[in-house]
MARMI-668634 format. One line per field, with one value per residue (C-alpha): residue number from 1; residue in one letter; x, y, z. Coordinates in steps of 0.02 Angstrom, whole numbers, plus 50000, padded with zeros to 5 digits. Layout:
n = (NUM:...)
res = (A:...)
X = (X:...)
Y = (Y:...)
Z = (Z:...)
***
This chain:
n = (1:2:3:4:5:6:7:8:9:10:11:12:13:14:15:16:17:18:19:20:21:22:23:24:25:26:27:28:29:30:31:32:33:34:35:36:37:38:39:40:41:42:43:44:45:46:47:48:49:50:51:52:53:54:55:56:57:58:59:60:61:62:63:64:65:66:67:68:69:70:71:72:73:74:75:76:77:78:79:80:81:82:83:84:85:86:87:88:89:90:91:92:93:94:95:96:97:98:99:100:101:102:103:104:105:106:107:108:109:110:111:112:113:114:115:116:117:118:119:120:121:122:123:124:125:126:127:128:129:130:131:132:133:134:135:136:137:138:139:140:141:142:143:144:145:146:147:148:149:150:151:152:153:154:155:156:157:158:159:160:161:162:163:164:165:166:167:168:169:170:171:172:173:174:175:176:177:178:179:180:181:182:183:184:185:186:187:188:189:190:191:192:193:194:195:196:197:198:199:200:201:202:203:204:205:206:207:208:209:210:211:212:213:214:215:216:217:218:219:220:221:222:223:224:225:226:227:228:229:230:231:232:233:234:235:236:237:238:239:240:241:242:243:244:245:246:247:248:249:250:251:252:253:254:255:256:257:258:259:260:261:262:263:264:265:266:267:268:269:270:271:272:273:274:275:276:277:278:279:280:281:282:283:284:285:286:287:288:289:290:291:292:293:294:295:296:297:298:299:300:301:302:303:304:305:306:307:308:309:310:311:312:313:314:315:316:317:318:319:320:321:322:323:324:325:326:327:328:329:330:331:332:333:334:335:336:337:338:339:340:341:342:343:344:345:346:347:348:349:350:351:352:353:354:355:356:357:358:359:360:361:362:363:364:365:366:367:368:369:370:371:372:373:374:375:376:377:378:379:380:381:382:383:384:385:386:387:388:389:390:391:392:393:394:395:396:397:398:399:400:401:402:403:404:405:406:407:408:409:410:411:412:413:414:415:416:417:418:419:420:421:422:423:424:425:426:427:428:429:430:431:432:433:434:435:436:437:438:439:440:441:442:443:444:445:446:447:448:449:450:451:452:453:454:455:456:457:458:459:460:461:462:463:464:465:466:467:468:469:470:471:472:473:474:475:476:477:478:479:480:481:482:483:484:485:486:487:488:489:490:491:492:493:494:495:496:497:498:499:500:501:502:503:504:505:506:507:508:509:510:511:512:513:514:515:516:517:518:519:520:521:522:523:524:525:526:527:528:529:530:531:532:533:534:535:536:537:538:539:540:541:542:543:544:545:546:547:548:549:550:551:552:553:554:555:556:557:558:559:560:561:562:563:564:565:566:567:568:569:570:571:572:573:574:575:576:577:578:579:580:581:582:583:584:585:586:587:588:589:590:591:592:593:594:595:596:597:598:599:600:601:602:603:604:605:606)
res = (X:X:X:X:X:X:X:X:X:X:X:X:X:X:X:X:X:X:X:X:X:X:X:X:X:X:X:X:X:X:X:X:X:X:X:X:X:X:X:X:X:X:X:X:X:X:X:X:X:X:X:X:X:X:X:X:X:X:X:X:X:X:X:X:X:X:X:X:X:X:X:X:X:X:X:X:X:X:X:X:X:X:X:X:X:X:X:X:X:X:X:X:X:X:X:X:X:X:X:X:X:X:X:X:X:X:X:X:X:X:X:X:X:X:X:X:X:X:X:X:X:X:X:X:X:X:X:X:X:X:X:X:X:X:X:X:X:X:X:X:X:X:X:X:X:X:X:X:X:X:X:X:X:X:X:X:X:X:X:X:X:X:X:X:X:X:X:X:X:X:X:X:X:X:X:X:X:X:X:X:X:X:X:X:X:X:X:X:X:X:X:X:X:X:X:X:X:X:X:X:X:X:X:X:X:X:X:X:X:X:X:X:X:X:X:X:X:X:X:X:X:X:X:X:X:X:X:X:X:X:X:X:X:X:X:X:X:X:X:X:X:X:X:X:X:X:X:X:X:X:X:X:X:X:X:X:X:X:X:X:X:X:X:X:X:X:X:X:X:X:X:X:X:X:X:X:X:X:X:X:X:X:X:X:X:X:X:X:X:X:X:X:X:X:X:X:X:X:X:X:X:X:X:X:X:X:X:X:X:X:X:X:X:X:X:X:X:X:X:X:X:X:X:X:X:X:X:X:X:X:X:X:X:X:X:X:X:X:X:X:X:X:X:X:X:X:X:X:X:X:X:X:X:X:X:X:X:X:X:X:X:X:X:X:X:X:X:X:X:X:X:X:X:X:X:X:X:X:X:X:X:X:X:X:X:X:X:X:X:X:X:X:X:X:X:X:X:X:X:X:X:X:X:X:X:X:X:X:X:X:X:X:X:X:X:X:X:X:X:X:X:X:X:X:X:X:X:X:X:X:X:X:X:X:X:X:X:X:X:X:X:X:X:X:X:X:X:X:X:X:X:X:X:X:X:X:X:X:X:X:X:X:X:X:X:X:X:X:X:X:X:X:X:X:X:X:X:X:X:X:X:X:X:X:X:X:X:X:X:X:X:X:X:X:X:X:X:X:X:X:X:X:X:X:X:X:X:X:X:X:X:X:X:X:X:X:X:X:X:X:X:X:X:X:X:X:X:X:X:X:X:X:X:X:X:X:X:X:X:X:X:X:X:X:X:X:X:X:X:X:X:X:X:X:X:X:X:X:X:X:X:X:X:X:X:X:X:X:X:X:X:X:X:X:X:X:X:X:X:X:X:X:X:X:X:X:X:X:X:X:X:X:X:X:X:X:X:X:X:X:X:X:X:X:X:X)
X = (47902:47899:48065:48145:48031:48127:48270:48243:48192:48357:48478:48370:48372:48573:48588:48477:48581:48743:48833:48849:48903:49038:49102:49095:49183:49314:49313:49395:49518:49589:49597:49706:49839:49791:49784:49959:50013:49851:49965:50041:49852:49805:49959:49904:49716:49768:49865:49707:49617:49757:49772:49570:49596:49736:49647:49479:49595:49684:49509:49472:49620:49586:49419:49492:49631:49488:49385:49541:49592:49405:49391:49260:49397:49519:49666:49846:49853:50045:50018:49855:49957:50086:49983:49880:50048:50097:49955:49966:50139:50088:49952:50085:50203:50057:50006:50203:50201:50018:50078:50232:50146:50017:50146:50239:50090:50041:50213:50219:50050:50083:50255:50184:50008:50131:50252:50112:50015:50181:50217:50036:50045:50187:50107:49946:49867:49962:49807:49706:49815:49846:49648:49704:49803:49989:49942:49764:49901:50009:49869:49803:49979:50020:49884:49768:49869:49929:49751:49728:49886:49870:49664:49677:49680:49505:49438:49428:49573:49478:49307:49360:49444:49321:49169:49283:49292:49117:49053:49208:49153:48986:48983:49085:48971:48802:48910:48908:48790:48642:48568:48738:48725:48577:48704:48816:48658:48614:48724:48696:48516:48619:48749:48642:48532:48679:48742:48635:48674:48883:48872:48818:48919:49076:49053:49036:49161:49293:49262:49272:49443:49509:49462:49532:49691:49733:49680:49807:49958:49933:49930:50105:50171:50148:50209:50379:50401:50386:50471:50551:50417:50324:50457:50490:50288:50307:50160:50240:50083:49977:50011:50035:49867:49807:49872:49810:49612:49659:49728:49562:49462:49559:49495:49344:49310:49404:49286:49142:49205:49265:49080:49003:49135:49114:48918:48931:49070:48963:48814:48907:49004:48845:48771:48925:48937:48749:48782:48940:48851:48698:48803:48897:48723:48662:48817:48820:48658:48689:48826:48745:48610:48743:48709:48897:49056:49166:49280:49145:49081:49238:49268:49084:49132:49286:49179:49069:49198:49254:49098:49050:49227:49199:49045:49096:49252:49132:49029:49173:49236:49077:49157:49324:49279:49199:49341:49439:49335:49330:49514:49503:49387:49501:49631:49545:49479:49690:49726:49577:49597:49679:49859:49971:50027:50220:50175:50281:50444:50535:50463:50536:50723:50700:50664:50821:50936:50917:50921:51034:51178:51073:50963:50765:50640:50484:50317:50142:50002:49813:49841:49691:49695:49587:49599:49464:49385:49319:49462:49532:49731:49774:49657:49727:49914:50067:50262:50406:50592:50737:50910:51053:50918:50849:50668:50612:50423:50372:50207:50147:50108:49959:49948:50010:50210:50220:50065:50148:50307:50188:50086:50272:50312:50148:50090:49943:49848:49770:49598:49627:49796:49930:50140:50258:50445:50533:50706:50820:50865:50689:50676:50471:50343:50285:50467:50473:50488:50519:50384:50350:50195:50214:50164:50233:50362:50416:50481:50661:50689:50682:50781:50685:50729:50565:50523:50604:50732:50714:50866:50857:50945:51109:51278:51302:51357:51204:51084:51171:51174:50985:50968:51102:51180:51329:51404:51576:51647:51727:51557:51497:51632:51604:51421:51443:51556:51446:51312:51421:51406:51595:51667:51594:51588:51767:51797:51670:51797:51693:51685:51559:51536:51478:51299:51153:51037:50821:50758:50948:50987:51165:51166:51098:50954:51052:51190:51056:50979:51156:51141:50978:51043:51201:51081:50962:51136:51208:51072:51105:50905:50893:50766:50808:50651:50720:50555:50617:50775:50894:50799:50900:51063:51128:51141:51308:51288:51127:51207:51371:51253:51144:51290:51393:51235:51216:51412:51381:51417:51266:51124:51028:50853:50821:50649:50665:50518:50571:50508:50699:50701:50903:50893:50790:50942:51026:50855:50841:50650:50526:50354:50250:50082:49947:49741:49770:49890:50104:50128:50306:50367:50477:50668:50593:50475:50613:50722:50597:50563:50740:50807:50624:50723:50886:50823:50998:50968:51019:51142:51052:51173:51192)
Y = (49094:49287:49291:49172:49289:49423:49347:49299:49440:49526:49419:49439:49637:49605:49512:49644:49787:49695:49687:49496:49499:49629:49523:49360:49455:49524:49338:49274:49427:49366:49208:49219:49261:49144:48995:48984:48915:48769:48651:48737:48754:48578:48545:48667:48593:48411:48460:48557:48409:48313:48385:48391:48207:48196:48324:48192:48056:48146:48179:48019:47945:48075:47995:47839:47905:47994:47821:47730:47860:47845:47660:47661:47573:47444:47492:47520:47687:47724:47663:47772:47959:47917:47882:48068:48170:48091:48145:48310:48325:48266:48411:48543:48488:48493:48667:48731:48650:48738:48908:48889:48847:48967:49120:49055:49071:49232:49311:49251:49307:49468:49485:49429:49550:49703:49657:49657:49813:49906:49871:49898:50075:50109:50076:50149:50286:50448:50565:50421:50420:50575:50564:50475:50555:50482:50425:50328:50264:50185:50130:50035:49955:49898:49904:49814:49696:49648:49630:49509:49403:49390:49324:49203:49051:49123:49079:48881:48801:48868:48847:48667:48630:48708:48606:48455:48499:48526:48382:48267:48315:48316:48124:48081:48172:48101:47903:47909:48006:48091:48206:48318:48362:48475:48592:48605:48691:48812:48952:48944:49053:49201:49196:49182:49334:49440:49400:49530:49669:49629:49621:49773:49854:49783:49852:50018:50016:49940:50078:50201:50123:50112:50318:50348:50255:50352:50525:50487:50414:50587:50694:50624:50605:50780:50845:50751:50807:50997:51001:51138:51244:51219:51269:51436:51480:51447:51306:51189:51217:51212:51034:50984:51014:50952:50783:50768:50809:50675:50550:50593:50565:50387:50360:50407:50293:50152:50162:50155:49984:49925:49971:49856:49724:49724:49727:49585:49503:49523:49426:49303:49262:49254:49119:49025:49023:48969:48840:48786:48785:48682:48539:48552:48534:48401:48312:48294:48232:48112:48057:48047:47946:47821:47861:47900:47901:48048:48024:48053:48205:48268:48227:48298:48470:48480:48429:48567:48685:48645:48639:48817:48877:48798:48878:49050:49005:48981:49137:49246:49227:49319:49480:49421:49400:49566:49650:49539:49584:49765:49777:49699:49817:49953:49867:49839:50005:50057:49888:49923:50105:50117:50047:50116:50025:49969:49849:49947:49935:49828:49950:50095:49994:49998:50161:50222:50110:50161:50352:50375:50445:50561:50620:50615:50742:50803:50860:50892:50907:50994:50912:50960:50920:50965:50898:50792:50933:50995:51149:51144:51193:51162:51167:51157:51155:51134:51119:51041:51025:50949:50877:51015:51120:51217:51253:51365:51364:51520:51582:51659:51517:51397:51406:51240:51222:51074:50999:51028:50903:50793:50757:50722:50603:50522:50535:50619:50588:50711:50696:50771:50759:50664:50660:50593:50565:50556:50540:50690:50715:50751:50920:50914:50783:50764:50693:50593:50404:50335:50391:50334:50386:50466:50323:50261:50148:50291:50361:50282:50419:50564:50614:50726:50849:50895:51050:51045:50918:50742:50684:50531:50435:50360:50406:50542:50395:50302:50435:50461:50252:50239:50289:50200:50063:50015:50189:50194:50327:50409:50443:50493:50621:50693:50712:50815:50917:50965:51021:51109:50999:50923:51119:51069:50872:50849:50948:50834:50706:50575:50634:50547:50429:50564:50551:50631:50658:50614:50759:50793:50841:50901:51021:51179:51188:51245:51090:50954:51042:51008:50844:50802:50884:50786:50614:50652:50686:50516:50427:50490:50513:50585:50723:50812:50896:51010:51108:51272:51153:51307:51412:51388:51435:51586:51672:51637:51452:51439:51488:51372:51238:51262:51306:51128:51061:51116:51107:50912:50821:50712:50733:50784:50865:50998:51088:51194:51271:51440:51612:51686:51774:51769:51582:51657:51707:51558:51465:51417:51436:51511:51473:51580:51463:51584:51551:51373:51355:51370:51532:51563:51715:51832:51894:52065:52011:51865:52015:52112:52003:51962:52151:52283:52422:52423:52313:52216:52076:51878:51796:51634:51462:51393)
Z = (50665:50656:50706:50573:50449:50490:50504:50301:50240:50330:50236:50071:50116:50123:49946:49858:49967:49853:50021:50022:49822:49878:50027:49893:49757:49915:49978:49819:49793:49965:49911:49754:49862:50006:49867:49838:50011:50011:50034:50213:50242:50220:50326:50467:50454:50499:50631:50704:50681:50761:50916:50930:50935:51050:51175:51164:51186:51337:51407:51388:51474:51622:51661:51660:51787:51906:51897:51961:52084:52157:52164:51992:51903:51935:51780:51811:51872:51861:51669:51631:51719:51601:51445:51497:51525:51345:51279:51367:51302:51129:51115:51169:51032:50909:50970:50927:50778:50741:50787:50688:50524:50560:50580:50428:50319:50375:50348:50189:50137:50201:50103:49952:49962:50027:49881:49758:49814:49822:49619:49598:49677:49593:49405:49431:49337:49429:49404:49480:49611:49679:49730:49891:50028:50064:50225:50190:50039:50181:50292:50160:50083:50270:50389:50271:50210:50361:50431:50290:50305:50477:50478:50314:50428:50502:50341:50316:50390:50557:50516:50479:50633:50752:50657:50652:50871:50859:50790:50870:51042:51025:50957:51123:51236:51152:51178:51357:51398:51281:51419:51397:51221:51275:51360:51199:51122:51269:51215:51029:51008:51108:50987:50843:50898:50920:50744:50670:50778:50763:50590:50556:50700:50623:50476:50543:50656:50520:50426:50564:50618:50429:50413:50581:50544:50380:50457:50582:50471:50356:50501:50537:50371:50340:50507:50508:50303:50359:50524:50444:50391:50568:50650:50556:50554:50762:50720:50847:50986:50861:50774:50974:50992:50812:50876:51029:50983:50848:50981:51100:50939:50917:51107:51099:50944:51029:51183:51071:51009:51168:51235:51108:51131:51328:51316:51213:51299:51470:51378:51299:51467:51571:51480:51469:51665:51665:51560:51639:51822:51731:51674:51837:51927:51793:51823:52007:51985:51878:51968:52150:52046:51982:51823:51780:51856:51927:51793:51662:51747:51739:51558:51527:51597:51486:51335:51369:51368:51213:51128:51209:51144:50980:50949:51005:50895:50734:50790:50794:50631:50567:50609:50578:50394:50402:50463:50306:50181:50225:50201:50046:49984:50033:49946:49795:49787:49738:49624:49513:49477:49293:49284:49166:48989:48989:48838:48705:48799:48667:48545:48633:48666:48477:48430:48552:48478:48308:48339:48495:48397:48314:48444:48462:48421:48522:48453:48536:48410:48440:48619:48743:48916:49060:49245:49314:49383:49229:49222:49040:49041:48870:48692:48527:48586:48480:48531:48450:48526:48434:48482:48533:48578:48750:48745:48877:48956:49025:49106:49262:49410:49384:49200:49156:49156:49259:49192:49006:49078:49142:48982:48916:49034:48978:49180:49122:48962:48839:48800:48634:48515:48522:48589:48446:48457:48299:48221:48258:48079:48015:47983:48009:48079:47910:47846:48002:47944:48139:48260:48435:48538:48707:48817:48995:48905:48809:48981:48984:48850:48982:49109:49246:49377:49464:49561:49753:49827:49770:49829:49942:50088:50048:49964:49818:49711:49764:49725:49559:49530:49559:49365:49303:49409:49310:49312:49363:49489:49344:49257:49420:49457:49246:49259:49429:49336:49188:49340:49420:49572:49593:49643:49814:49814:49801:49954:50068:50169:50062:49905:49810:49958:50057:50136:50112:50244:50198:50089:50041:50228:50242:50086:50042:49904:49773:49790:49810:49642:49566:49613:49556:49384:49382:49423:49272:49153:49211:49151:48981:48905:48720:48827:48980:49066:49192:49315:49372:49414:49416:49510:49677:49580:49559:49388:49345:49407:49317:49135:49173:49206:49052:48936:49005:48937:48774:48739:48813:48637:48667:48561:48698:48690:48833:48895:49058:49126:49213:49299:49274:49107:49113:49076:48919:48841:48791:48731:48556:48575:48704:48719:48829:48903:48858:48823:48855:48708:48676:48610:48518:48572:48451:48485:48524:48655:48714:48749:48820:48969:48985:48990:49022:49021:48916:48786:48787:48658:48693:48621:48563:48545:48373)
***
């Protein structure tokens, strides 16, 4: 009585801790996805509970064959070994047929959760995400998911067909002989006692193994991204070492678990073999009695193996749904951050077809943004860029030049203010008649070359064709040219077919920044965002490069962000980041920072 008291107020402890609400509320996120195959999991139910029957009918049949073999029964024995191997045959067919259906719904969950995280991922709120580590990112997308996947049939399909066993065997043990059934029960208060303790060692030990497993996929994301950098720094014994305390960190957690599960394991195993031994004891006593027959001892022991394994079946899917629900958790804990709004796309294919030919206008207004530290960047901020222009962003590291291209790309939103794009013709906001708002749909009206190689795997052409698949190689080979790019691809024995290593392998910096510029001008956006996108060019390259731009006779609008005050000189505007605001600066101090100590004025484009 004290025990069951405890027992309650453990479980009522549990629902007032929420952990039982949170593994509900987990239970059902798994099973939107797990919903959509019911059908396969009907299917793969019945055939559990079919070959449960056909292994009770085999058993059945065998005692028939051991009563006949020992005299007990006169049947056709010939006629009853061919009826068991049937049977025998039957259940192997059954068990392929189970396993096949049972991998087919796994894969499929898995392709469809993977599928559905990735485009998740992909569209949530980037400040949001940037809070988690690449590597817990990709432990999560595939280790979790594919824990899931791979233990939805623990959930009912299992529980169904193990009860079903249960109860199946049980009713043909308690038929021919009552006295049995006892030993089906034997094992069952060990397994419940140890329920409490595994519980709440699983969930530890999940959680352990889910931290372990991300600190361990970073660890090697990073390392094989900088091979480079480790190398020149002479870090090579050091990240040898880094991995191996990590690997005898993995071990020693490991042996923790396999402590628990060996301890347990032991238990569980002991009192199956003195169970096993007490029905064999029981039933050579009930046989010497005359009570039974061999045949039905036989059967009895087999019975009692199955209802042992079905019980420890049912018992171990308490941790198994632990260890489900904890990666759900994980999972949901990325698919519920803030997702980004794409609901104004036919508003923005709109707004670019009427003012494509004459170009698209920029403005920030009072805009105030602060990280989610706390650390305010901007207050009060105002910038404006217009087509056929270059609008330069300068400022000392830190002070918010890449942050400023950010809140234009809408990846980042301002807590104060507002973005507005407008008609290029307008000669102020206030005349403006078409406006969009910055937004996430607004973002097919950029073209982007970020800081530091972005180039990926493939073919030039391929890169280039990511932004604009149609393009033909003729389109390809101009917008290399207006980059300055095609001076060294139409050497390569490929041209534009030529491969490109990961992380633009194969070229130097400056090329693969050529190409990234020469990808953003293909895709033909109204804006062109370019961060410190020159800066592994050389002067002259730099100025060709900007000049092919401007002389481009698209309407295009360009911001560069940039620490070289030669690119100063062929700006239309400049705004210096200073106090948390966009400061204009004046031709005199323009030409200061571009020329110190002669004072040599720029020659601004018109």
């Amino acid at each position: 009585m004290k025990h069951l008291k405890e027992r309650i107020q453990f479980y009522i402890g549990r629902i007032k801790a929420g952990r039982l609400q949170e593994m509900w509320k987990q239970t059902l996120w798994i099973y939107q996805y797990a919903r959509k195959y019911w059908p396969a999991m009907i299917f793969y139910t019945l055939l559990g509970f079919t070959g449960t029957i056909v292994a009770l009918v085999t058993g059945w049949f065998s005692k028939d064959l051991v009563d006949i073999i020992t005299g007990r029964n006169g049947g056709e024995l010939l006629a009853t070994f061919a009826t068991v191997i049937g049977l025998s045959v039957g259940t192997m067919i059954v068990n392929l047929i189970s396993d096949y259906v049972s991998a087919y719904i796994s894969m499929k969950v898995d392709a469809e959760i993977k599928a559905d995280i990735f485009e998740k991922i992909l569209v949530t709120d980037w400040e949001s995400l940037t809070n988690y580590h690449t590597g817990d990112l990709l432990t999560r997308w595939n280790s979790d998911a594919s824990n899931i996947s791979g233990g939805v049939l623990n959930f009912v399909p299992n529980a169904l067909i193990n009860v079903f066993r249960f109860i199946s065997a049980f009713a043909m043990v308690v038929y021919h002989d009552w006295t049995f059934a006892v030993f089906a029960f034997a094992g069952l208060p060990v397994s419940m006692l140890l329920s409490r303790t595994l519980i709440n060692r699983m969930v530890n030990n999940n959680k352990r193994s889910a931290a372990m497993g991300a600190r361990v996929s970073g660890f090697n994301q990073e390392t094989f991204s900088n091979i480079q950098t480790i190398k020149a720094f002479s870090l090579i014994r050091l990240y040898v070492e880094r991995l191996k305390q990590l690997q005898r960190d993995y071990i020693e957690m490991r042996l923790d678990f396999k402590k628990m599960s060996v301890w347990t394991s032991l238990l569980l195993s002991t009192v199956g073999l003195v169970v096993s031994y007490a029905s064999y004891g029981w039933g050579i006593y009930r046989v010497w009695s005359g009570v039974i027959t061999y045949g039905t001892m036989t059967m009895f022991l087999a019975l009692s193996s199955t209802l042992t394994g079905a019980v420890h079946t049912l018992t171990g899917l308490v941790p198994g749904v632990i260890s489900l629900t904890t990666s759900a958790g994980r999972l949901m804990d990325i698919v519920e951050m803030p997702r980004e709004d794409y609901s104004k796309e036919e508003e923005t294919d709109a707004f670019l077809a009427r003012n494509r030919e004459q170009g698209i206008s920029l403005y920030l207004q009072d805009v105030r943004y602060a990280y989610q530290t706390g650390t305010e960047v901007f207050a009060h901020t105002q910038l404006e860029a217009h087509p056929h222009e270059i609008i330069a962003l300068v400022g000392p590291s830190g002070e918010g030049k890449t942050t400023m291209l950010r809140l234009l790309l809408a990846l980042i939103k301002p807590q104060e203010g507002r973005g507005v794009l407008c008609e290029g013709a307008a000669g102020s906001l206030t005349e403006a008649k078409d406006l969009l708002e910055l937004s996430p749909s607004a973002r097919k009206l950029f073209s982007y070359v970020p800081q530091g190689n972005t180039m990926l795997s493939g073919t030039i052409a391929e890169n280039l064709r990511n932004v604009k698949p149609e393009a033909t190689d003729e389109e390809i080979v101009e917008c290399l040219k207006l980059a300055c790019a095609w001076e060294f691809v139409e050497k390569l024995p490929g041209g534009i077919h030529s491969m490109i290593k990961e992380r633009g392998g194969g070229f130097s910096e400056g090329q693969a920044q050529r190409l990234s510029i020469a990808r953003a001008l293909l895709r033909q956006s109204p804006i062109l965002l370019l961060d410190e996108a020159t800066s592994a060019l050389d002067v002259a390259t730099e100025r060709k490069v900007l000049d092919n731009i401007m002389r481009d006779t698209y309407p295009r609008t360009c911001i560069v962000t940039t620490h070289r005050p030669t690119v100063l000189g062929i700006c239309n505007r400049v705004y210096a980041i200073r106090d948390k605001k966009c400061v204009v600066l004046n031709d005199a101090q323009i030409d200061e920072m571009i020329n110190p100590v002669t004072g040599e004025r720029r020659s601004i484009p018109s």
